[in-house]
N, C-alpha and C positions, 0 to 999 in steps of 0.2 A: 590371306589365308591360302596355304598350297592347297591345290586339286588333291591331293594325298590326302591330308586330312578331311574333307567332306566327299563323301561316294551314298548316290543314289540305287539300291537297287530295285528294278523294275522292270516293265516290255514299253515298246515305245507307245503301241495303241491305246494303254490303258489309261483313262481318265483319271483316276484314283494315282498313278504314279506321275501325272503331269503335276497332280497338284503342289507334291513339292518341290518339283523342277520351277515350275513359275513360281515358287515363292524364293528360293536362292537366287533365280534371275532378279526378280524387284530388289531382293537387298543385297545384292551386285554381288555373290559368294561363290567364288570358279567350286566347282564339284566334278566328278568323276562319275559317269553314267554306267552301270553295271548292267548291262542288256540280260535277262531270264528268258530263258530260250524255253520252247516247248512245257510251257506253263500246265497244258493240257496231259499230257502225258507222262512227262520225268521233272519234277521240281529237281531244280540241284541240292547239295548238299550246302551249302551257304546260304540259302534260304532254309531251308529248313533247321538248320540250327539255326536261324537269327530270329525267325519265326519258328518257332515248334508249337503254339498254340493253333493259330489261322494258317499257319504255312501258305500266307499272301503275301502281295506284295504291295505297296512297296515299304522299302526299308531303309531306314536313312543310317549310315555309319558319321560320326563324327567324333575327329583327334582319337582316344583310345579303342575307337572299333565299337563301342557297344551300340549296337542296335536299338532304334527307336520304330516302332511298326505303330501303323494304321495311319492314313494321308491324313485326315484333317487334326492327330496328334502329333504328328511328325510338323506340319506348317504351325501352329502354335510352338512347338519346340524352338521352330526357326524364328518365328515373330521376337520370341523372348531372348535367345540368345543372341540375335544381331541387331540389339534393342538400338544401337546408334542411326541406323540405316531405317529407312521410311517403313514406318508400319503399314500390313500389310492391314490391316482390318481399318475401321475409323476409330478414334478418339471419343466420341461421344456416345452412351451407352445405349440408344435410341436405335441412332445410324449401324453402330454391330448388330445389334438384333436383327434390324432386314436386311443389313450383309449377311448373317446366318441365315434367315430365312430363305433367302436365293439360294444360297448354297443347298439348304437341304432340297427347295421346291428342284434345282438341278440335280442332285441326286434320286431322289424319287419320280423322276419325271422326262429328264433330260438321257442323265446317264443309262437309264433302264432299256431305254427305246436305242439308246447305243450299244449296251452288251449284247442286244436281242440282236442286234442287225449283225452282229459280228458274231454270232454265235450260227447263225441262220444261213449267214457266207461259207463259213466255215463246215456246216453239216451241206450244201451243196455243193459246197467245193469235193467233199469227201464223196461225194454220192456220184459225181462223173469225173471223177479219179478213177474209183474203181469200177 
């Protein structure tokens, strides 16, 4: 599949846009990374139309451009369409359950204690700036 037809876009810190970066890496799918700049201040114009509900990121383009938003529907997306290549979840309905379960205890737990640190740099950073 050409890098042209799969484009991620996202910032590189963000958790939530890793997620379906590390899901096209396990099912070996070259993509094209779309850097969002200044998230905080000016969303571009390409998120915002691709997202006009959450105008978040990240956003997956695939073959005709349509946009697929929100990370763990966009990795489903991938699981299903590049069904040849190793599933990203387990096989057995048990084993998904506490793959989801991690997933979420890392988002509610994990990731939170990440946006905070990054949120927290960033308001220090600002404050001996100016």
């Amino acid at each position: 599949m050409a890098t042209s037809e799969v484009k991620v876009l996202g910032s590189w810190p963000s958790q939530f846009a890793m997620r379906p970066r590390i899901a096209l890496n396990i099912k070996s799918v070259h993509y094209e990374f779309i850097e969002e700049k200044n998230m905080l201040e000016n969303k571009s114009q390409l998120l915002l139309q691709s997202n006009p509900v959450y105008k978040k990121i990240p956003v997956l383009f695939h073959g005709d451009n349509k946009p697929i938003c929100e990370s763990l529907i966009i990795v489903q997306y991938i699981d299903e369409t590049w069904s040849s290549a190793p599933s990203i979840l387990p096989s057995d309905p048990y084993e998904r359950a506490v793959a989801r379960f991690w997933a979420a205890y890392l988002d509610d737990k994990v990731f939170i204690l990440h946006t905070l640190f990054l949120q927290t740099s960033l308001l220090v950073s600002c404050f001996f700036v100016a």
